[in-house]
VOSEBA-806153 format. One record per atom (N, C-alpha, C): chain; x, y, z; residue in three letters. Coordinates in Angstrom, 2 decimals. Example, Ala and Ser with C-alpha at 12.3 -4.5 7.8 and 13.67 -1.06 7.14 Angstrom:
<sites>
{kette=A, px=13.19, py=-5.69, pz=7.80, rest=ALA}
{kette=A, px=12.30, py=-4.50, pz=7.80, rest=ALA}
{kette=A, px=13.20, py=-3.30, pz=7.80, rest=ALA}
{kette=A, px=12.85, py=-2.25, pz=7.08, rest=SER}
{kette=A, px=13.67, py=-1.06, pz=7.14, rest=SER}
{kette=A, px=12.90, py=0.03, pz=7.87, rest=SER}
</sites>
This chain:
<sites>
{kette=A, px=-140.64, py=-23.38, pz=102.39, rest=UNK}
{kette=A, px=-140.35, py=-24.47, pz=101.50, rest=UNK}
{kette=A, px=-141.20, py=-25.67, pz=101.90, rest=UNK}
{kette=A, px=-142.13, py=-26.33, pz=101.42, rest=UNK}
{kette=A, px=-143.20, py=-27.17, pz=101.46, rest=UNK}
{kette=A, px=-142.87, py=-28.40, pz=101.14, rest=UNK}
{kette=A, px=-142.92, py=-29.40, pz=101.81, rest=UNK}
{kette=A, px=-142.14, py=-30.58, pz=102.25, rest=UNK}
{kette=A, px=-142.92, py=-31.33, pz=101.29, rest=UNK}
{kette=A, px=-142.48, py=-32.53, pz=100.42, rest=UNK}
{kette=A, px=-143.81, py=-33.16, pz=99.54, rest=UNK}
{kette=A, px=-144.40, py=-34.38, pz=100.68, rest=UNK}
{kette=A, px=-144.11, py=-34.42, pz=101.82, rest=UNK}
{kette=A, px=-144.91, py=-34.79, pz=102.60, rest=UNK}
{kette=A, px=-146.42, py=-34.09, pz=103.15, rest=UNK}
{kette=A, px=-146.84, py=-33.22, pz=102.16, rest=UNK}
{kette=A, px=-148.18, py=-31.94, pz=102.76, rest=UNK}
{kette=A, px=-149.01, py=-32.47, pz=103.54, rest=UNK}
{kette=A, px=-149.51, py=-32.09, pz=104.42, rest=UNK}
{kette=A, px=-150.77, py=-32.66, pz=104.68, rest=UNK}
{kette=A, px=-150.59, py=-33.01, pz=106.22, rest=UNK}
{kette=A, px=-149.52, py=-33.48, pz=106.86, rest=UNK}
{kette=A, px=-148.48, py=-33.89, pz=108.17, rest=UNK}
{kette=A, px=-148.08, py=-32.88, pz=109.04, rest=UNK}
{kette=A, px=-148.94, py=-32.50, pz=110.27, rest=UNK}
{kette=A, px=-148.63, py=-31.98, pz=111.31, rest=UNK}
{kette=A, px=-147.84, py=-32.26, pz=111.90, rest=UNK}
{kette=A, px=-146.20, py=-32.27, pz=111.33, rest=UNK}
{kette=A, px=-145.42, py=-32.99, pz=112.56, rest=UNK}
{kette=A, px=-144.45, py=-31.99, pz=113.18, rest=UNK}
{kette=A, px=-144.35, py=-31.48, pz=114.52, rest=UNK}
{kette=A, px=-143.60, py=-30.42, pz=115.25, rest=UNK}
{kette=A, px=-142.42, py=-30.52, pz=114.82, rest=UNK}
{kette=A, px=-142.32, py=-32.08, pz=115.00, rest=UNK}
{kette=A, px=-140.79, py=-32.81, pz=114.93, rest=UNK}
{kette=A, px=-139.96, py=-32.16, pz=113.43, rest=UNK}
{kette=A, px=-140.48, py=-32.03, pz=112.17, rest=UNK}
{kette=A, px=-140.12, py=-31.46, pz=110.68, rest=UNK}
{kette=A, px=-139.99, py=-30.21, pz=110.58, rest=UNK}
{kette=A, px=-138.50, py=-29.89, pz=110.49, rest=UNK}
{kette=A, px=-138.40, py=-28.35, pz=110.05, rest=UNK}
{kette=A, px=-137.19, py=-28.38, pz=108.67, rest=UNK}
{kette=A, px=-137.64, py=-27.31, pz=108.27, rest=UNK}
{kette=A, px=-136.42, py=-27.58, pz=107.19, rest=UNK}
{kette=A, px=-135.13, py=-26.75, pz=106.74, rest=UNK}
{kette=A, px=-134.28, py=-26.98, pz=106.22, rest=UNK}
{kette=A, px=-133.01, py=-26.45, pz=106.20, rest=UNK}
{kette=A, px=-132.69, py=-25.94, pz=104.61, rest=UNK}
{kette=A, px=-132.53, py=-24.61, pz=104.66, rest=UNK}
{kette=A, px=-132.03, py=-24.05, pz=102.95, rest=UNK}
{kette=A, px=-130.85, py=-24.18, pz=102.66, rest=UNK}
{kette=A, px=-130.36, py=-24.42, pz=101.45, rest=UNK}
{kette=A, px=-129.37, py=-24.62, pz=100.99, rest=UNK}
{kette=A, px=-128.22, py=-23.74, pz=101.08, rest=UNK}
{kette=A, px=-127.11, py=-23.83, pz=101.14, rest=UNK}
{kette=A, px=-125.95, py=-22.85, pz=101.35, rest=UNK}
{kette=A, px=-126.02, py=-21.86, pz=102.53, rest=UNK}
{kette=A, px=-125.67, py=-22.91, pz=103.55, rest=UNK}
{kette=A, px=-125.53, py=-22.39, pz=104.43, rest=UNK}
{kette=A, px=-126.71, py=-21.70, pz=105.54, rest=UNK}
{kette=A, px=-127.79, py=-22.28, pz=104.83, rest=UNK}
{kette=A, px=-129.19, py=-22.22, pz=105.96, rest=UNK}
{kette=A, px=-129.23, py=-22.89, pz=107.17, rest=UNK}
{kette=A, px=-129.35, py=-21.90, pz=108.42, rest=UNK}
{kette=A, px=-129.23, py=-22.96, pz=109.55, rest=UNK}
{kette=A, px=-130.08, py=-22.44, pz=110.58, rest=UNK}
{kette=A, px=-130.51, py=-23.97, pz=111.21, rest=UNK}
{kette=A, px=-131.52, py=-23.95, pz=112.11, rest=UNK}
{kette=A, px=-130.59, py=-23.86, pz=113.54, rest=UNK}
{kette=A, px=-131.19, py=-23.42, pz=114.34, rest=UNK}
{kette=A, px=-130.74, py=-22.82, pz=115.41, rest=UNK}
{kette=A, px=-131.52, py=-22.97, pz=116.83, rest=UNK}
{kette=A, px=-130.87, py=-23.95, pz=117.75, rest=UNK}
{kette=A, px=-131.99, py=-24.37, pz=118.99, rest=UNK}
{kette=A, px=-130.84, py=-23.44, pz=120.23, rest=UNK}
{kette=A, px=-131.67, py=-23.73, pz=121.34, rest=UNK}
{kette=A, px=-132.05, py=-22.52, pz=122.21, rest=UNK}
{kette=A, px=-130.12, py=-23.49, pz=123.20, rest=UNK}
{kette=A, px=-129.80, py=-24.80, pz=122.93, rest=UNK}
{kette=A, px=-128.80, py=-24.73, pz=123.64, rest=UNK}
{kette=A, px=-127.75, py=-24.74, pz=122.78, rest=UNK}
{kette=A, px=-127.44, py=-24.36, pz=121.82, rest=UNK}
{kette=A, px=-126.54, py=-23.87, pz=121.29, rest=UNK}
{kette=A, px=-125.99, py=-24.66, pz=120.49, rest=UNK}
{kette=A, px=-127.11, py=-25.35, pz=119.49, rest=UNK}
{kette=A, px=-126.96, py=-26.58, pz=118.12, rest=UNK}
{kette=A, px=-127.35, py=-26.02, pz=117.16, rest=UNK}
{kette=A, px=-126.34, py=-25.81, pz=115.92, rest=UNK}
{kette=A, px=-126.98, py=-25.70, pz=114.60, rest=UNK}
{kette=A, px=-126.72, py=-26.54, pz=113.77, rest=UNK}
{kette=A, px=-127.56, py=-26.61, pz=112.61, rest=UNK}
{kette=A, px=-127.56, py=-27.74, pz=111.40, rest=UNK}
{kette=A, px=-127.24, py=-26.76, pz=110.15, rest=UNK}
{kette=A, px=-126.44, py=-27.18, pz=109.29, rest=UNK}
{kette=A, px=-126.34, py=-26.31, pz=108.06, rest=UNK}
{kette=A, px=-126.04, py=-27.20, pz=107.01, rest=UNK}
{kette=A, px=-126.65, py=-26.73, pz=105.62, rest=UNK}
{kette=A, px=-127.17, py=-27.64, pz=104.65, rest=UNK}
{kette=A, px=-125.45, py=-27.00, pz=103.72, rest=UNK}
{kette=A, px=-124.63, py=-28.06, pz=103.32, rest=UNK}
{kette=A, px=-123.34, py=-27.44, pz=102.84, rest=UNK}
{kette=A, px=-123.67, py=-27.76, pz=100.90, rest=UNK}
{kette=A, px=-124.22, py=-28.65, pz=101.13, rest=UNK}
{kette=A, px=-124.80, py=-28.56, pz=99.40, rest=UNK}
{kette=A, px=-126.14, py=-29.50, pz=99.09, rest=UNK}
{kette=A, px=-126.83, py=-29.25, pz=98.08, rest=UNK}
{kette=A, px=-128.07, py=-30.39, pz=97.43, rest=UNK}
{kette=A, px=-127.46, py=-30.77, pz=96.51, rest=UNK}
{kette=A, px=-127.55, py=-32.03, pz=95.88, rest=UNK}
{kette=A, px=-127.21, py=-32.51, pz=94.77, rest=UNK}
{kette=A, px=-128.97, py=-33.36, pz=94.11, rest=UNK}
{kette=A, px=-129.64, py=-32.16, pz=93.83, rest=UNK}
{kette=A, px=-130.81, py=-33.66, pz=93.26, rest=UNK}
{kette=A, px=-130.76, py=-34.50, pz=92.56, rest=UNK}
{kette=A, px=-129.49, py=-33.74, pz=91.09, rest=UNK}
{kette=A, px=-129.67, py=-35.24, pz=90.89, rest=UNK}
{kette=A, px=-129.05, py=-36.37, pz=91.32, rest=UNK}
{kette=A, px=-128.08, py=-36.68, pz=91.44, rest=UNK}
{kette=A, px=-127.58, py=-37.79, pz=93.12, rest=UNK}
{kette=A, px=-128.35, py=-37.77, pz=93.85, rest=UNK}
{kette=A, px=-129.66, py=-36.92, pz=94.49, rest=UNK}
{kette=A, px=-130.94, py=-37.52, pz=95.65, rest=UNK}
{kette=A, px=-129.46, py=-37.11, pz=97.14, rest=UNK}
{kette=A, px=-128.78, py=-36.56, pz=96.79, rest=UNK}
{kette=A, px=-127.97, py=-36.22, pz=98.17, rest=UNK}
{kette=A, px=-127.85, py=-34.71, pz=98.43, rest=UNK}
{kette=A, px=-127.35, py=-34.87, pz=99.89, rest=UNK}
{kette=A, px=-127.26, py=-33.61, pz=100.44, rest=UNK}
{kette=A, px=-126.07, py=-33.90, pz=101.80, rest=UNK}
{kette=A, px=-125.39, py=-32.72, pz=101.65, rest=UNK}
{kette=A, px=-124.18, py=-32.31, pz=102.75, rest=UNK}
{kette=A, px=-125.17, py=-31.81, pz=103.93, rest=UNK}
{kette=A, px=-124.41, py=-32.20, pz=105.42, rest=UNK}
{kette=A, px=-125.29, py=-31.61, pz=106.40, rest=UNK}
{kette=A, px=-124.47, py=-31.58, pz=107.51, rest=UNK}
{kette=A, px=-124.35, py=-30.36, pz=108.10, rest=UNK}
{kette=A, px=-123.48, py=-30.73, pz=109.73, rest=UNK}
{kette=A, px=-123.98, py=-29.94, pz=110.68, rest=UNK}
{kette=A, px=-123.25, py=-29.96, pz=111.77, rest=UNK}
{kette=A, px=-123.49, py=-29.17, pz=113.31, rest=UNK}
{kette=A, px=-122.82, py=-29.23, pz=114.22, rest=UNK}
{kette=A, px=-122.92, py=-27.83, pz=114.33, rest=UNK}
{kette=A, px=-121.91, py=-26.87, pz=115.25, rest=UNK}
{kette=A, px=-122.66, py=-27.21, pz=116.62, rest=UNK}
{kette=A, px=-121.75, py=-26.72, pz=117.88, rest=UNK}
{kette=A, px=-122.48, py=-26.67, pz=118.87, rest=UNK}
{kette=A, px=-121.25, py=-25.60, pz=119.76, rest=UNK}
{kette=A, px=-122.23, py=-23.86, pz=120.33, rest=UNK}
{kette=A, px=-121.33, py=-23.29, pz=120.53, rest=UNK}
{kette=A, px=-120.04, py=-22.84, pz=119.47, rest=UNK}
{kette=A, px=-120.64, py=-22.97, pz=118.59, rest=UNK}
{kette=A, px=-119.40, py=-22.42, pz=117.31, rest=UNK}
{kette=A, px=-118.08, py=-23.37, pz=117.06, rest=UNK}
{kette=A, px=-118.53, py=-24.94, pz=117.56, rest=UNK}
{kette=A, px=-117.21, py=-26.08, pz=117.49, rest=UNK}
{kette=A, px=-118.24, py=-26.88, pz=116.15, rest=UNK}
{kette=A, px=-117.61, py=-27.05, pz=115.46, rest=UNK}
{kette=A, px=-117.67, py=-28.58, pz=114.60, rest=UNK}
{kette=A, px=-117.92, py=-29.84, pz=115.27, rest=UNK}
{kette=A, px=-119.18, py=-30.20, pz=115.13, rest=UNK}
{kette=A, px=-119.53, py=-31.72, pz=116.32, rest=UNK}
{kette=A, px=-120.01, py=-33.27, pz=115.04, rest=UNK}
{kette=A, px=-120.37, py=-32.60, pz=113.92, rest=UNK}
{kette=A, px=-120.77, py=-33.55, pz=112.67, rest=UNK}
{kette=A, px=-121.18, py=-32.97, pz=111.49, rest=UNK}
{kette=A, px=-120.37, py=-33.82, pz=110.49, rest=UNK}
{kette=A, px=-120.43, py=-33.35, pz=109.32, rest=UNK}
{kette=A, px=-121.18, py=-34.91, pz=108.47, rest=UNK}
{kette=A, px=-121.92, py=-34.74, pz=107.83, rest=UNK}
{kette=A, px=-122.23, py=-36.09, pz=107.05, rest=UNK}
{kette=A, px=-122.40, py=-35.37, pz=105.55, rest=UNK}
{kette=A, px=-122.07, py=-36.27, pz=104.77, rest=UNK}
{kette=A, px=-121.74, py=-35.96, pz=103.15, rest=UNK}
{kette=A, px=-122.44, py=-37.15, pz=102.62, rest=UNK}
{kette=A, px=-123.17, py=-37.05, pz=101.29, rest=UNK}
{kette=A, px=-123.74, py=-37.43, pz=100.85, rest=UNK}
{kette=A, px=-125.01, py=-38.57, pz=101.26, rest=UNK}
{kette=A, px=-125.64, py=-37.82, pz=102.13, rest=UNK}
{kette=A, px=-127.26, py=-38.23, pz=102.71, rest=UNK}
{kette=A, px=-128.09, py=-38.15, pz=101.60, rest=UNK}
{kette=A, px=-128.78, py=-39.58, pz=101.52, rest=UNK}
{kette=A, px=-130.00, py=-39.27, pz=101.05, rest=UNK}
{kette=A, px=-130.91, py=-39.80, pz=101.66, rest=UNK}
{kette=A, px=-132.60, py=-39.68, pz=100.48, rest=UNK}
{kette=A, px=-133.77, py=-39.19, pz=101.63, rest=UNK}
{kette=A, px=-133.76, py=-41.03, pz=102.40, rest=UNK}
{kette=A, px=-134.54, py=-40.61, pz=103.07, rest=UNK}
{kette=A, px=-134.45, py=-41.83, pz=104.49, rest=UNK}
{kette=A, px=-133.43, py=-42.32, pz=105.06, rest=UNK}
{kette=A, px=-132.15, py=-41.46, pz=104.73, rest=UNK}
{kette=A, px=-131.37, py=-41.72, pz=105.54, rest=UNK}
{kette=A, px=-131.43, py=-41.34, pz=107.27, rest=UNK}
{kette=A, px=-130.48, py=-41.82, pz=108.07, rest=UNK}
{kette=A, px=-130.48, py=-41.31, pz=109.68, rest=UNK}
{kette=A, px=-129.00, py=-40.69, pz=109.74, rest=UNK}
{kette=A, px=-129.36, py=-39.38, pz=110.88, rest=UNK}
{kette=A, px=-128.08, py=-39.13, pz=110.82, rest=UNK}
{kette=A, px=-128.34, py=-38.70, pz=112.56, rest=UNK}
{kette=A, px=-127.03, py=-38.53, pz=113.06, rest=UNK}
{kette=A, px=-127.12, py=-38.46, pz=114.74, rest=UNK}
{kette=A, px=-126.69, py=-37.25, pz=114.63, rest=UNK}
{kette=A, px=-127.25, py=-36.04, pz=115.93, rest=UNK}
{kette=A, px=-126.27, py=-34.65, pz=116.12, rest=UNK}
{kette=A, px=-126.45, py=-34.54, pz=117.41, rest=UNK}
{kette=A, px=-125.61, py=-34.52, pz=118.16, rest=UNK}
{kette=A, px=-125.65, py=-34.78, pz=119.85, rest=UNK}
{kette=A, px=-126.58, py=-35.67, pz=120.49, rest=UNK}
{kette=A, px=-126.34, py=-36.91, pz=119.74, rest=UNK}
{kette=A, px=-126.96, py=-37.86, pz=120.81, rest=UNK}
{kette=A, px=-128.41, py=-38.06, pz=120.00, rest=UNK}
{kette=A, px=-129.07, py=-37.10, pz=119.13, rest=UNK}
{kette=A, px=-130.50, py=-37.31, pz=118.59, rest=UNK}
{kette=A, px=-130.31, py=-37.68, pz=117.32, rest=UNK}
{kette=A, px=-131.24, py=-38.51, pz=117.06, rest=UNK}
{kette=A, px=-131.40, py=-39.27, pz=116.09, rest=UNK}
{kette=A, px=-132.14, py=-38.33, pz=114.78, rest=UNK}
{kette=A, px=-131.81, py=-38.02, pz=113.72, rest=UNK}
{kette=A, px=-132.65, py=-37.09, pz=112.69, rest=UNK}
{kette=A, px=-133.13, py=-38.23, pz=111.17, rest=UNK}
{kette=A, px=-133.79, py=-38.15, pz=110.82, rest=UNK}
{kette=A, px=-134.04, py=-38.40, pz=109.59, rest=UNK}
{kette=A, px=-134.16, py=-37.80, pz=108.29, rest=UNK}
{kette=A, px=-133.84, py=-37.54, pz=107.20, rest=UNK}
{kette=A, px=-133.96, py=-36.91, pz=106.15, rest=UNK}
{kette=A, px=-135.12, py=-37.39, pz=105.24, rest=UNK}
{kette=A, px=-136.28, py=-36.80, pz=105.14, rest=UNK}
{kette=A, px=-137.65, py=-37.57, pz=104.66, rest=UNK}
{kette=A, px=-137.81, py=-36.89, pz=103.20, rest=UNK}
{kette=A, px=-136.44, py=-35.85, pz=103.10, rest=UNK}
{kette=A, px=-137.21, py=-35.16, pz=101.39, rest=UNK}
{kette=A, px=-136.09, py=-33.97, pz=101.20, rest=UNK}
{kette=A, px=-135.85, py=-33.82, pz=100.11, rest=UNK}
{kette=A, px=-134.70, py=-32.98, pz=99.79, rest=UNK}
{kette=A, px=-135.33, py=-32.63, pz=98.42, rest=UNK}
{kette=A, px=-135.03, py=-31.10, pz=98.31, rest=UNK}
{kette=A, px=-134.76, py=-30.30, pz=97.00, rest=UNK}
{kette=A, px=-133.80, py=-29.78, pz=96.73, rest=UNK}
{kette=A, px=-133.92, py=-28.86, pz=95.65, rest=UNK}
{kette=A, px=-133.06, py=-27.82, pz=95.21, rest=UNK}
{kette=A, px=-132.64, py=-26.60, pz=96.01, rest=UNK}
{kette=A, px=-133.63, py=-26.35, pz=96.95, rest=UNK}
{kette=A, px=-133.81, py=-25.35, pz=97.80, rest=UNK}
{kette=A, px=-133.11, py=-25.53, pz=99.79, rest=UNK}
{kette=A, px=-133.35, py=-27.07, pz=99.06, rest=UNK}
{kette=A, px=-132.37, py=-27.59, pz=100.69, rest=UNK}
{kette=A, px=-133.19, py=-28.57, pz=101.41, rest=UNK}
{kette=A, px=-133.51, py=-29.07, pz=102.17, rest=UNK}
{kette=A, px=-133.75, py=-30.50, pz=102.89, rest=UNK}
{kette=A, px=-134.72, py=-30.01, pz=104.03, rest=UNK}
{kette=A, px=-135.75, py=-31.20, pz=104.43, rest=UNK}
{kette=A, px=-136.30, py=-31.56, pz=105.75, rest=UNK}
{kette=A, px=-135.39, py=-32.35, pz=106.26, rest=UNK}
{kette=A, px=-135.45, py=-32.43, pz=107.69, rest=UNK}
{kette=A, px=-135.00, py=-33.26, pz=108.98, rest=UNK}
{kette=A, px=-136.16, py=-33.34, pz=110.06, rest=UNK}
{kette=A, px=-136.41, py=-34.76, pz=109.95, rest=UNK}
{kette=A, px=-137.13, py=-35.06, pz=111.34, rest=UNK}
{kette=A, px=-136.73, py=-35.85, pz=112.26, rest=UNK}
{kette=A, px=-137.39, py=-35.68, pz=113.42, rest=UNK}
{kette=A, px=-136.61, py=-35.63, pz=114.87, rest=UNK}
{kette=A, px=-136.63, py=-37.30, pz=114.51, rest=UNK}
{kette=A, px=-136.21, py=-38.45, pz=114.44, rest=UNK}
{kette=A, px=-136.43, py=-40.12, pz=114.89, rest=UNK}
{kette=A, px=-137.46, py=-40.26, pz=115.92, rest=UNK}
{kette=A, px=-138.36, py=-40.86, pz=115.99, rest=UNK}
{kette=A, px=-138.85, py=-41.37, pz=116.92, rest=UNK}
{kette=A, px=-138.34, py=-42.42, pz=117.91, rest=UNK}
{kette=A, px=-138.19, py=-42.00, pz=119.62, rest=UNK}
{kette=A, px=-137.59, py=-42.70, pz=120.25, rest=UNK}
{kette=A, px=-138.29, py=-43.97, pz=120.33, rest=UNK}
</sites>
C-alpha cells in the first residue's frame, strides 16, 4: 500500500491494513487498524502488548500524534485500505 508521501526513504513509516491488520515488533507490541473512515479523514487504532490492551485511540486523523508505550507515532496518511504511522522524531 503506497503512502502518497512517494518518493521518502523513511525506516521510521510502515503501514497498517484495515480490519484488523497488525504490525508486530520483536518485544511484544502490536498496532491494529479497528476501522478507516475516509470520508471523516479518521481512523481507529490500538495496541496490545503481550496479548493485554495498552491503547486504543478512536477517531485519528492525518497529522495527528498518538503514544504506544512511551513512543510517540504520527499518522501522515490514511486510506481505504488502512493507514501509515511514523515513528515522531525525538
Amino acid at each position: 500500500m503506497p503512502c502518497r508521501e512517494r518518493g521518502r526513504s523513511d525506516d521510521r513509516l510502515f503501514s497498517l491494513l484495515n480490519n484488523s491488520g497488525a504490525q508486530r515488533f520483536p518485544a511484544g507490541l502490536s498496532f491494529t487498524v479497528s476501522y478507516v473512515d475516509t470520508a471523516a479523514g479518521t481512523a481507529g487504532i490500538g495496541a496490545n502488548c503481550a496479548a493485554m490492551p495498552i491503547a486504543v485511540y478512536k477517531d485519528v486523523r492525518v497529522g495527528d500524534t498518538v503514544e504506544f508505550a512511551g513512543v510517540m507515532f504520527e499518522m501522515p496518511d490514511l486510506a481505504k485500505k488502512g493507514v501509515w504511522l511514523r515513528q515522531a522524531s525525538k
